[in-house]
C-alpha positions in Angstrom: -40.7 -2.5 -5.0 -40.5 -4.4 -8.7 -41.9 -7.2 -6.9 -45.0 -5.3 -5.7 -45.3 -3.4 -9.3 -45.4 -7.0 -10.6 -47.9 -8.0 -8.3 -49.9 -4.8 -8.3 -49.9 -4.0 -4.7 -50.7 -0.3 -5.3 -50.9 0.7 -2.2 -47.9 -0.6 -0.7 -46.0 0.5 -3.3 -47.0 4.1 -2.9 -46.2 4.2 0.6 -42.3 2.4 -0.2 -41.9 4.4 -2.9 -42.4 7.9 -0.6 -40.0 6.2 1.7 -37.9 5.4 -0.7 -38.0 8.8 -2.5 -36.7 10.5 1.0 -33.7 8.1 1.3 -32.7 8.7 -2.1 -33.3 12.5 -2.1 -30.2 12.7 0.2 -28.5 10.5 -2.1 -26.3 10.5 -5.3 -24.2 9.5 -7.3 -22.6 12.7 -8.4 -22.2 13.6 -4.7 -20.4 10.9 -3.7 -16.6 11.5 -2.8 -13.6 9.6 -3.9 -13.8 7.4 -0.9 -17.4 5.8 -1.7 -17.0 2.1 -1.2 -17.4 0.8 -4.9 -20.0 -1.5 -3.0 -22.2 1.3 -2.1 -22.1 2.4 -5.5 -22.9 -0.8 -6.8 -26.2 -0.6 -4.5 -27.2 3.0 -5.8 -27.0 1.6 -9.4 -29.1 -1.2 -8.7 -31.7 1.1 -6.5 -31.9 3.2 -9.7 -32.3 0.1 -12.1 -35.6 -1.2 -10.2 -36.5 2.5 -9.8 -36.7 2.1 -13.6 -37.9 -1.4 -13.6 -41.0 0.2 -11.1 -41.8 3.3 -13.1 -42.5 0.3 -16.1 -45.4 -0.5 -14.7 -46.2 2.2 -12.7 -46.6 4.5 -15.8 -48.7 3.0 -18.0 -51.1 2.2 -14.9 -51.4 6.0 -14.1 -52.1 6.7 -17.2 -55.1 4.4 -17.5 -56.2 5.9 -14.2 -55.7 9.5 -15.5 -57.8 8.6 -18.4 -60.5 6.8 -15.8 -60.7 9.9 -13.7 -61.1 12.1 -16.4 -63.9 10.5 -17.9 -65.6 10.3 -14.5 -65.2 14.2 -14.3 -66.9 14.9 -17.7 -70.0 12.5 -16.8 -70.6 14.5 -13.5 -70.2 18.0 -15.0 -73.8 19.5 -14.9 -75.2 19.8 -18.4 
């Protein structure tokens, strides 16, 4: 996912990250038990570091596109 945020791939991103938000909805770290492999908890930290690595440049695209949109809805408003 950081590599398409990098590369812009909107699209597929969206679609990974709804995948990825249903993996990781039945996931977490403060539901794990005593026996979690410290490997898999390893992989949930680094899941959640490229989560924030994504949101990065996520963000500060949807914001441009919420501003985008909302100009585009005041200039078809009828007068």
């Amino acid at each position: 996912m950081v590599k398409l945020a990098h590369a812009q791939a909107w699209e597929t991103l969206a679609e990974t990250e709804r995948r990825r938000a249903a993996v990781l909805a039945r996931l977490s770290l403060n539901g794990l038990s005593d026996s979690a492999t410290p490997e898999f908890v390893d992989l949930l930290k680094q899941i959640q570091r490229c989560d924030s690595d994504v949101r990065s440049h996520v963000e500060p695209w949807m914001a441009s596109v919420k501003t985008l949109l909302a100009g585009l809805q005041s200039s078809t408003k009828p007068k």
